[in-house]
CHARMM internal coordinates of N, CA and C (Angstrom, degrees):
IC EDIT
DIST 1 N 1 CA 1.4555
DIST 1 CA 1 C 1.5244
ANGL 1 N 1 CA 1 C 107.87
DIST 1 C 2 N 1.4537
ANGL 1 CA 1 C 2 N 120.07
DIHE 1 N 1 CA 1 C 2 N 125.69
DIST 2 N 2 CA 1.0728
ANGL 1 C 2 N 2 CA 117.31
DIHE 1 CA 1 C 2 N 2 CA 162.81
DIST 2 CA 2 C 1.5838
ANGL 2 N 2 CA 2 C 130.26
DIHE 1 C 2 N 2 CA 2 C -100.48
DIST 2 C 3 N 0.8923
ANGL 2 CA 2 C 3 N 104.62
DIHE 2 N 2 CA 2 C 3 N 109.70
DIST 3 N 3 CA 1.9967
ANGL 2 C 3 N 3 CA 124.84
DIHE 2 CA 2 C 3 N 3 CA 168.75
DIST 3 CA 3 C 1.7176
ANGL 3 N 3 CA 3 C 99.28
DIHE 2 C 3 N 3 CA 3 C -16.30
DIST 3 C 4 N 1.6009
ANGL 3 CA 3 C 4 N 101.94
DIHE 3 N 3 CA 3 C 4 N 103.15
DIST 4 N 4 CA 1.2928
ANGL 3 C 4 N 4 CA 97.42
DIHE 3 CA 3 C 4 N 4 CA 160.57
DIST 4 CA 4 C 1.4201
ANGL 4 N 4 CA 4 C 134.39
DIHE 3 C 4 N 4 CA 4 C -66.79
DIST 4 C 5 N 1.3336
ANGL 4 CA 4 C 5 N 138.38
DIHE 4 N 4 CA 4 C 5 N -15.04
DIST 5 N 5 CA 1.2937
ANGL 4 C 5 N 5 CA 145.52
DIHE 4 CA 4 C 5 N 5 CA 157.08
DIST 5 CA 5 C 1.0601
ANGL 5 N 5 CA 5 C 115.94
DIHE 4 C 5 N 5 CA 5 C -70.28
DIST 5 C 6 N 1.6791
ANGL 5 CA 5 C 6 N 128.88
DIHE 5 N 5 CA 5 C 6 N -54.73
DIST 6 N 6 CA 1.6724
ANGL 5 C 6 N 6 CA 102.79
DIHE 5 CA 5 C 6 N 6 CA -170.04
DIST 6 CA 6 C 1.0094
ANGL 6 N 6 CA 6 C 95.96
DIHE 5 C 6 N 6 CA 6 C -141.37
DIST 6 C 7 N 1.9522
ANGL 6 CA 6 C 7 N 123.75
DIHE 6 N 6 CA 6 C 7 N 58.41
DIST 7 N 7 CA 1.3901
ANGL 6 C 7 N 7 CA 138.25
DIHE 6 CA 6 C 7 N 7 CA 169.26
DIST 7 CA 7 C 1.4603
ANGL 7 N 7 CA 7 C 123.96
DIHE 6 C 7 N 7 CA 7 C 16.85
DIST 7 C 8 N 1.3515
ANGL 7 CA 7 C 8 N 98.84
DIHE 7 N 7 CA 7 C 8 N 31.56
DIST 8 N 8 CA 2.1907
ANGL 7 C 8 N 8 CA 115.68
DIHE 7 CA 7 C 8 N 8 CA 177.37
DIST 8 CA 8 C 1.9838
ANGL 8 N 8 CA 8 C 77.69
DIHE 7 C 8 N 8 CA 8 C -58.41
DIST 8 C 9 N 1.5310
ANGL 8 CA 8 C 9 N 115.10
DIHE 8 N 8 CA 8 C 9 N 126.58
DIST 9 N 9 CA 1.7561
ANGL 8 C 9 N 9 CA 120.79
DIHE 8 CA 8 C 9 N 9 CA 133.26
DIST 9 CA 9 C 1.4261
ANGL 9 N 9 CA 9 C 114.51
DIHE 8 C 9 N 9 CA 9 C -31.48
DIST 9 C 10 N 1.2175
ANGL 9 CA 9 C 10 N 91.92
DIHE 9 N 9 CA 9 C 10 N -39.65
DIST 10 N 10 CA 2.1881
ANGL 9 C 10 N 10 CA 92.20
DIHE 9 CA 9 C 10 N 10 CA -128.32
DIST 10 CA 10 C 1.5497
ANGL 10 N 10 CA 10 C 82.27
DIHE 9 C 10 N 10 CA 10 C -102.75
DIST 10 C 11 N 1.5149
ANGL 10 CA 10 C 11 N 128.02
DIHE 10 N 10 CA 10 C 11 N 78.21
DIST 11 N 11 CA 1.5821
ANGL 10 C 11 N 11 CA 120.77
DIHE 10 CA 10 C 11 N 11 CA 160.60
DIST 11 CA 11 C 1.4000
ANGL 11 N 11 CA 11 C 99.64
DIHE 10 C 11 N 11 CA 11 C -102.54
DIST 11 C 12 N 1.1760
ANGL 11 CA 11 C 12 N 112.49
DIHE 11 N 11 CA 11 C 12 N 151.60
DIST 12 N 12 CA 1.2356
ANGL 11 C 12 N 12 CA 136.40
DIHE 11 CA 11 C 12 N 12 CA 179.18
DIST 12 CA 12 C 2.0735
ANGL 12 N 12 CA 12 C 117.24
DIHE 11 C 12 N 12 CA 12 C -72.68
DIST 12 C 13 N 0.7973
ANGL 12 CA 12 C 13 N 138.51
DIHE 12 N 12 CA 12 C 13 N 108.12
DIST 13 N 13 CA 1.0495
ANGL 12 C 13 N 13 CA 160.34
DIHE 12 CA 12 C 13 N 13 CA 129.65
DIST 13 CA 13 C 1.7441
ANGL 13 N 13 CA 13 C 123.57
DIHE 12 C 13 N 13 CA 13 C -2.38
DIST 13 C 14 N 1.1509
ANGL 13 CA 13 C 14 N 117.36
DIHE 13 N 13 CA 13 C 14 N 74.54
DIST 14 N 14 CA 1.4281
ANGL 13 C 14 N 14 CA 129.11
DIHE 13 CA 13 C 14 N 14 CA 179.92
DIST 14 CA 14 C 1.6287
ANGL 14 N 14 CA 14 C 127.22
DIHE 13 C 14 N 14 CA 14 C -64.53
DIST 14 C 15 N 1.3457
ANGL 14 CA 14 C 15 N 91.37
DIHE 14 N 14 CA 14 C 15 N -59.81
DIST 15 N 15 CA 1.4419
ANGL 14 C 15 N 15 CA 104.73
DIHE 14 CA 14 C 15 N 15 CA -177.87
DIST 15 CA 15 C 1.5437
ANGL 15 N 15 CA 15 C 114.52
DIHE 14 C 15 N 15 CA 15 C -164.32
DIST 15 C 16 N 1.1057
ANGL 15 CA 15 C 16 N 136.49
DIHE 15 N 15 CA 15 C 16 N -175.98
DIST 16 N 16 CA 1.3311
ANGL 15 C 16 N 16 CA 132.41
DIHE 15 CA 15 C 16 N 16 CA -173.93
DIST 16 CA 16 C 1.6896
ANGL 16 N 16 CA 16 C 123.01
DIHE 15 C 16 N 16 CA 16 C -26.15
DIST 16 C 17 N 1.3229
ANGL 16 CA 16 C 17 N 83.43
DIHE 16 N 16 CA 16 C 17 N -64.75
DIST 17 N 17 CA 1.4705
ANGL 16 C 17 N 17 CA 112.75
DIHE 16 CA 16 C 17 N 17 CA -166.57
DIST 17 CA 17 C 2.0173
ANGL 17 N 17 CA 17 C 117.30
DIHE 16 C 17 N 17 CA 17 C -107.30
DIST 17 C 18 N 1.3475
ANGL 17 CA 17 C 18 N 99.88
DIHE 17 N 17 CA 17 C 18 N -14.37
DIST 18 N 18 CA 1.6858
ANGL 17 C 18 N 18 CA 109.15
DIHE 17 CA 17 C 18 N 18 CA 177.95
DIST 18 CA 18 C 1.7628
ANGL 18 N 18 CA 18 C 102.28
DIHE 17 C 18 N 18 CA 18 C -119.23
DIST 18 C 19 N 1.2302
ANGL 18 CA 18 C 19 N 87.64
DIHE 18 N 18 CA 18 C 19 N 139.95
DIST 19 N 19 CA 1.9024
ANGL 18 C 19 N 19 CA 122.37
DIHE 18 CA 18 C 19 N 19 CA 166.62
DIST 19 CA 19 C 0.9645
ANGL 19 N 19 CA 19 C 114.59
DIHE 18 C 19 N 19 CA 19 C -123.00
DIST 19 C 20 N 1.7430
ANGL 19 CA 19 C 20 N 102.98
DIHE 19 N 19 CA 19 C 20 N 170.35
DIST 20 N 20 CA 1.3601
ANGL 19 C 20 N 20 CA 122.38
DIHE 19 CA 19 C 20 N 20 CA -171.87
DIST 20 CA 20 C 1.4127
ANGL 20 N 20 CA 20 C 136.95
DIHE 19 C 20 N 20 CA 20 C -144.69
DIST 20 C 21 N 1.0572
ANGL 20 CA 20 C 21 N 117.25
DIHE 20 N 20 CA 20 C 21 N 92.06
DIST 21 N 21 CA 1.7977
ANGL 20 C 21 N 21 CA 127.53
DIHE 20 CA 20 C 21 N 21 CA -150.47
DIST 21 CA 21 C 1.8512
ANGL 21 N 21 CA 21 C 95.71
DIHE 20 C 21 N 21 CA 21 C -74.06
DIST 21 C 22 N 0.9945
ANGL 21 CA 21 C 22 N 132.06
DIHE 21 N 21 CA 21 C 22 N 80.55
DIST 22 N 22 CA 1.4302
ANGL 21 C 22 N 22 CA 109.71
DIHE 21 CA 21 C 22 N 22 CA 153.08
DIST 22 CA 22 C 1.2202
ANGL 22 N 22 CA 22 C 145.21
DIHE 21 C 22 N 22 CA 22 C -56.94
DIST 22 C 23 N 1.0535
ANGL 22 CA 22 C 23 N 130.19
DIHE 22 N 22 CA 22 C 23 N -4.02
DIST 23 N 23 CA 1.8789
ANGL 22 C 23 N 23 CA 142.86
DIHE 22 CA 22 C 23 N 23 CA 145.69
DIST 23 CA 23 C 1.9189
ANGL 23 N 23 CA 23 C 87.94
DIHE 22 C 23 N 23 CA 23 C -44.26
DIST 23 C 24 N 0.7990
ANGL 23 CA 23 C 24 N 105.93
DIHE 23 N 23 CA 23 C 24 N -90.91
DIST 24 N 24 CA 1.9073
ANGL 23 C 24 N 24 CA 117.09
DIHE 23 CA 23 C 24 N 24 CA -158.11
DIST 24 CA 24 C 1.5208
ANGL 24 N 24 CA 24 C 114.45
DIHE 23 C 24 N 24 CA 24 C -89.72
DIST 24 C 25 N 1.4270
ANGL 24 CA 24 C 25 N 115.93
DIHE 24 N 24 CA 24 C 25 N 14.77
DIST 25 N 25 CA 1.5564
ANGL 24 C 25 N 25 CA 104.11
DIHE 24 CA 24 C 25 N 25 CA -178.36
DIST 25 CA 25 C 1.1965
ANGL 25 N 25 CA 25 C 118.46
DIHE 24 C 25 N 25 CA 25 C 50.62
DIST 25 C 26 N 0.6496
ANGL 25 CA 25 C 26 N 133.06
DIHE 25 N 25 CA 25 C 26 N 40.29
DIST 26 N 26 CA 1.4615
ANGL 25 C 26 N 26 CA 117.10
DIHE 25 CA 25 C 26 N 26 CA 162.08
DIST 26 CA 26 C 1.5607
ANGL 26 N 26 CA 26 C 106.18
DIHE 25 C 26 N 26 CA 26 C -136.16
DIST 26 C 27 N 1.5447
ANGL 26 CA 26 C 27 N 110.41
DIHE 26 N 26 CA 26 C 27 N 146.48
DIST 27 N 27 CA 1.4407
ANGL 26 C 27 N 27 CA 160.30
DIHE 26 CA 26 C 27 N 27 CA 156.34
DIST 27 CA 27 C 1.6752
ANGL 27 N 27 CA 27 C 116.04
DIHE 26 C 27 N 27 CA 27 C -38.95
DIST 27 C 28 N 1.5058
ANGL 27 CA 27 C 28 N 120.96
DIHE 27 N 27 CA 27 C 28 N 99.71
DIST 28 N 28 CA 1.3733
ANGL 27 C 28 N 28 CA 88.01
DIHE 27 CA 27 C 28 N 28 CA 175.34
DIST 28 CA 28 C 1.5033
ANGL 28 N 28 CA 28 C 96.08
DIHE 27 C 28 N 28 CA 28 C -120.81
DIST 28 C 29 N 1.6194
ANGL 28 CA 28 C 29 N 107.90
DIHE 28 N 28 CA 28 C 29 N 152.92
DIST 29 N 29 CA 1.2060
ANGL 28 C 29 N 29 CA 113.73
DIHE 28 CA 28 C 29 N 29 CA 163.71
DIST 29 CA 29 C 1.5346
ANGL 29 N 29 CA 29 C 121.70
DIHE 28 C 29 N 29 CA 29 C -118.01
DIST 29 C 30 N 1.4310
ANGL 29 CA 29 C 30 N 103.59
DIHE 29 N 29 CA 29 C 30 N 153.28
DIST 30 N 30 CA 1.7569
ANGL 29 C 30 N 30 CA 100.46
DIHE 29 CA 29 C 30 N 30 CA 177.41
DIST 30 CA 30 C 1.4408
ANGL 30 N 30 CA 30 C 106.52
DIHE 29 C 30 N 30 CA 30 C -146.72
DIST 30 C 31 N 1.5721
ANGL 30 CA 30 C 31 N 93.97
DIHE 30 N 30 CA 30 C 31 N 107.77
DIST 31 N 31 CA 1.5076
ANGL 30 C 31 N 31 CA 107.07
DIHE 30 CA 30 C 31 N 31 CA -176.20
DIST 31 CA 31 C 1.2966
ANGL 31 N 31 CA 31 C 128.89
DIHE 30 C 31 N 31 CA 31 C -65.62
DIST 31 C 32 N 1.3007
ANGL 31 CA 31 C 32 N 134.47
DIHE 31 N 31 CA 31 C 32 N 150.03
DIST 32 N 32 CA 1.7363
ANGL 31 C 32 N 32 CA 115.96
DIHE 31 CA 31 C 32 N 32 CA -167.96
DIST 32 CA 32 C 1.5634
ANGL 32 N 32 CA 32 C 111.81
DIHE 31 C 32 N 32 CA 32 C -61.75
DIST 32 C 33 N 1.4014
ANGL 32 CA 32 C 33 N 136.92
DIHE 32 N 32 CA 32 C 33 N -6.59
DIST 33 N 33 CA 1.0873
ANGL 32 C 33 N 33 CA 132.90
DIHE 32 CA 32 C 33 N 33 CA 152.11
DIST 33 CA 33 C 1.3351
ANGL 33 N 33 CA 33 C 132.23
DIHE 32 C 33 N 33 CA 33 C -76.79
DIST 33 C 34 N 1.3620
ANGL 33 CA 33 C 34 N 108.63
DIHE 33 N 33 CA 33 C 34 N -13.11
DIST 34 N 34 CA 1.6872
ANGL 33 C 34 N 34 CA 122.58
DIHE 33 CA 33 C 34 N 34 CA 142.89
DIST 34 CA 34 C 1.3554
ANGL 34 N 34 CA 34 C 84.69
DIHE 33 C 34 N 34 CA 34 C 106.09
DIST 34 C 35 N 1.1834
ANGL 34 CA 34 C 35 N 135.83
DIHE 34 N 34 CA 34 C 35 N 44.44
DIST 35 N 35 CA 1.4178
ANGL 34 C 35 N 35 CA 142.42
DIHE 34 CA 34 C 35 N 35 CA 178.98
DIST 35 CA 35 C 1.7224
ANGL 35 N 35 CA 35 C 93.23
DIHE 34 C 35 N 35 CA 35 C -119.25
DIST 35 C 36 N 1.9042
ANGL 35 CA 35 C 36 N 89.43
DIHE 35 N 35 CA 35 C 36 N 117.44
DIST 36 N 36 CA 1.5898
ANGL 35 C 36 N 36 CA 106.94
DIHE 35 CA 35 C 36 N 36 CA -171.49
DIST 36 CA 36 C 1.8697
ANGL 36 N 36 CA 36 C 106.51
DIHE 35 C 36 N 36 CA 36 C -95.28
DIST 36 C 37 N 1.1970
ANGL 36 CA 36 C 37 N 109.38
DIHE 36 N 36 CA 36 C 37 N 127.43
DIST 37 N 37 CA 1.5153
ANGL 36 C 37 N 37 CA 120.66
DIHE 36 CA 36 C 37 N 37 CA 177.72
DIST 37 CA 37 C 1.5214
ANGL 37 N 37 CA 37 C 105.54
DIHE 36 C 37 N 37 CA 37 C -102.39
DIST 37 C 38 N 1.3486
ANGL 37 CA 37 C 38 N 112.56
DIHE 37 N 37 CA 37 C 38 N 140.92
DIST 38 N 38 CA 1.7892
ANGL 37 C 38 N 38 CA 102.78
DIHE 37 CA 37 C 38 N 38 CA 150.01
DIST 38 CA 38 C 1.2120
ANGL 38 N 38 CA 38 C 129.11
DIHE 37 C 38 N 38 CA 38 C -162.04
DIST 38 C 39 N 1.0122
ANGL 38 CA 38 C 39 N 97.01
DIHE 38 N 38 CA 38 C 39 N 138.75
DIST 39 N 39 CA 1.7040
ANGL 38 C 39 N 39 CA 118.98
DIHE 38 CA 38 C 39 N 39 CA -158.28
DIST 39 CA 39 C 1.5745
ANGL 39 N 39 CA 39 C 105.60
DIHE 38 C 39 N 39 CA 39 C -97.37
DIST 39 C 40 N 1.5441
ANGL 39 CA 39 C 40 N 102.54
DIHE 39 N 39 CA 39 C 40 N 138.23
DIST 40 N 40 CA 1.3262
ANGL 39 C 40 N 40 CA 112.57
DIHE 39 CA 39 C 40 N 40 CA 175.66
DIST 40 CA 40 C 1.7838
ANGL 40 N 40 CA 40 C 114.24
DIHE 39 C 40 N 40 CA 40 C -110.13
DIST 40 C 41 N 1.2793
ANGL 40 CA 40 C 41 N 98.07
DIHE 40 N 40 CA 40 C 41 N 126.78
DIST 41 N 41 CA 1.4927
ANGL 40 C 41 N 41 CA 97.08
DIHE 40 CA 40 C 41 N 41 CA -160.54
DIST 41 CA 41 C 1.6654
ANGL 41 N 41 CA 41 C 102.82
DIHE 40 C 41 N 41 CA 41 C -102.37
DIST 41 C 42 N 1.2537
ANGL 41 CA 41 C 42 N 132.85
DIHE 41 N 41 CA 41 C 42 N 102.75
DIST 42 N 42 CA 1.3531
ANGL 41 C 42 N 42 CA 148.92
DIHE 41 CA 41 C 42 N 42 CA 134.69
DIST 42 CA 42 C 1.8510
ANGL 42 N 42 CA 42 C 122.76
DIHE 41 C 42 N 42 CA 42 C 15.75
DIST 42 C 43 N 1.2831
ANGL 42 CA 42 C 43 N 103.17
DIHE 42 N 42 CA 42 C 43 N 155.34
DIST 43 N 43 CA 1.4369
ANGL 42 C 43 N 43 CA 97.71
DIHE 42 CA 42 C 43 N 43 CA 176.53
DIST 43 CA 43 C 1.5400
ANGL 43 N 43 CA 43 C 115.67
DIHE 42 C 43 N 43 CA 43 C -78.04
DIST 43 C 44 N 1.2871
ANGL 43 CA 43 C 44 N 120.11
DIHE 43 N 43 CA 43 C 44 N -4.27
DIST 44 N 44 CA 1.9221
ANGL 43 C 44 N 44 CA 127.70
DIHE 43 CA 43 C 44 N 44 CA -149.96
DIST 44 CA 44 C 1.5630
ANGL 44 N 44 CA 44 C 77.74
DIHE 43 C 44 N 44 CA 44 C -130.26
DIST 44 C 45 N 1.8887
ANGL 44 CA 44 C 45 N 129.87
DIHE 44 N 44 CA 44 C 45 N 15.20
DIST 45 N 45 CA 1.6013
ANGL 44 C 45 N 45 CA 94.87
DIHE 44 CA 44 C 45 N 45 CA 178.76
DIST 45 CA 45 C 1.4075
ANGL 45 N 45 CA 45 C 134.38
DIHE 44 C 45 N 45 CA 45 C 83.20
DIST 45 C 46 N 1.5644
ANGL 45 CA 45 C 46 N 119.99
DIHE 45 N 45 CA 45 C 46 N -18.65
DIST 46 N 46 CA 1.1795
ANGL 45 C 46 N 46 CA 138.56
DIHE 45 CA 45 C 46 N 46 CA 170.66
DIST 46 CA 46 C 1.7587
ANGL 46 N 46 CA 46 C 83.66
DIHE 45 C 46 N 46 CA 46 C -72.19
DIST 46 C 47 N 1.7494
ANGL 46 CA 46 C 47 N 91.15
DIHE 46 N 46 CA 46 C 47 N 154.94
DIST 47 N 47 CA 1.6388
ANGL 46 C 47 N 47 CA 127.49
DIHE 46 CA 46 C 47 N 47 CA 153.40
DIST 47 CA 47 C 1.3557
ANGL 47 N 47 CA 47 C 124.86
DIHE 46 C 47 N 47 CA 47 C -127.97
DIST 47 C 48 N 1.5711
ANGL 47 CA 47 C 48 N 92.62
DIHE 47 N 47 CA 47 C 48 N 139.82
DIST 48 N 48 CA 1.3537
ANGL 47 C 48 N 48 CA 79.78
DIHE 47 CA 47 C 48 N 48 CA -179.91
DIST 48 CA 48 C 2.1163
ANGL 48 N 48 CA 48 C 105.44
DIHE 47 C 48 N 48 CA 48 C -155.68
DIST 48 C 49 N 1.7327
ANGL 48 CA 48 C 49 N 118.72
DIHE 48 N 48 CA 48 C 49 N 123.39
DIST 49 N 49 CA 1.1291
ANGL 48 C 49 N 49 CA 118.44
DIHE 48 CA 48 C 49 N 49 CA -149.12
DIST 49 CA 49 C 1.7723
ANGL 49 N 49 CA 49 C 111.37
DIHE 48 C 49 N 49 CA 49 C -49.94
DIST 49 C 50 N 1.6060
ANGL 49 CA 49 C 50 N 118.07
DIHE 49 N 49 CA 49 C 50 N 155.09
DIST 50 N 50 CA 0.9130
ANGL 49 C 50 N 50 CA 113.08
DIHE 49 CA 49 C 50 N 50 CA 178.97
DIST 50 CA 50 C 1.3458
ANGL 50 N 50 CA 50 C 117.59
DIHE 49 C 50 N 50 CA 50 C -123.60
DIST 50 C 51 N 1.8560
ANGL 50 CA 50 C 51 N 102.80
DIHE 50 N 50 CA 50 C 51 N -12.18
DIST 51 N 51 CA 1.4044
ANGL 50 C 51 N 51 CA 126.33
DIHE 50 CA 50 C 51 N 51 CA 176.79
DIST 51 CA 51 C 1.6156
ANGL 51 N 51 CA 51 C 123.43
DIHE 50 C 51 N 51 CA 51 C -162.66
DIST 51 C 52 N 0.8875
ANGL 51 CA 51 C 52 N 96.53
DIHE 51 N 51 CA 51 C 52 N 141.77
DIST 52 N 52 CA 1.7575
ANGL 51 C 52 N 52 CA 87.94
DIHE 51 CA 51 C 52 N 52 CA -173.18
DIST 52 CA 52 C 2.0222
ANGL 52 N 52 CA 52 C 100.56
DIHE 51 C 52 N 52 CA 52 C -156.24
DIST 52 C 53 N 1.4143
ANGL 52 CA 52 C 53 N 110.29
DIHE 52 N 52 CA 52 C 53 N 137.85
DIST 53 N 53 CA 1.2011
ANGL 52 C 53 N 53 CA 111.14
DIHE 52 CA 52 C 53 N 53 CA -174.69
DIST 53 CA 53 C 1.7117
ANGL 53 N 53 CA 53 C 98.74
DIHE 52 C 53 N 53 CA 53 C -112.48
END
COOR INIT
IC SEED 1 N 1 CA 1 C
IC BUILD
């Protein structure tokens, strides 16, 4: 999966359907209707959305 914000390859792999860009923090999700969310994750661990279609 490539990081739609700052096109890093190499995101990390969460779970089925969520990744993980470490360049930019942020969270991506892709729902089985292929509707992409993304969450920006905080210094304290909180999330919170930054995009969602």
């Amino acid at each position: 999966m490539k990081c739609p914000i700052c096109g890093n390859e190499h995101t990390g792999k969460l779970s089925k359907s969520r990744y993980f860009c470490s360049n930019c923090f942020v969270e991506i999700f892709l729902s089985k209707k292929n509707k992409l969310e993304l969450l920006k994750i905080s210094e304290d661990g909180s999330t919170y959305p930054i995009y969602a279609n």
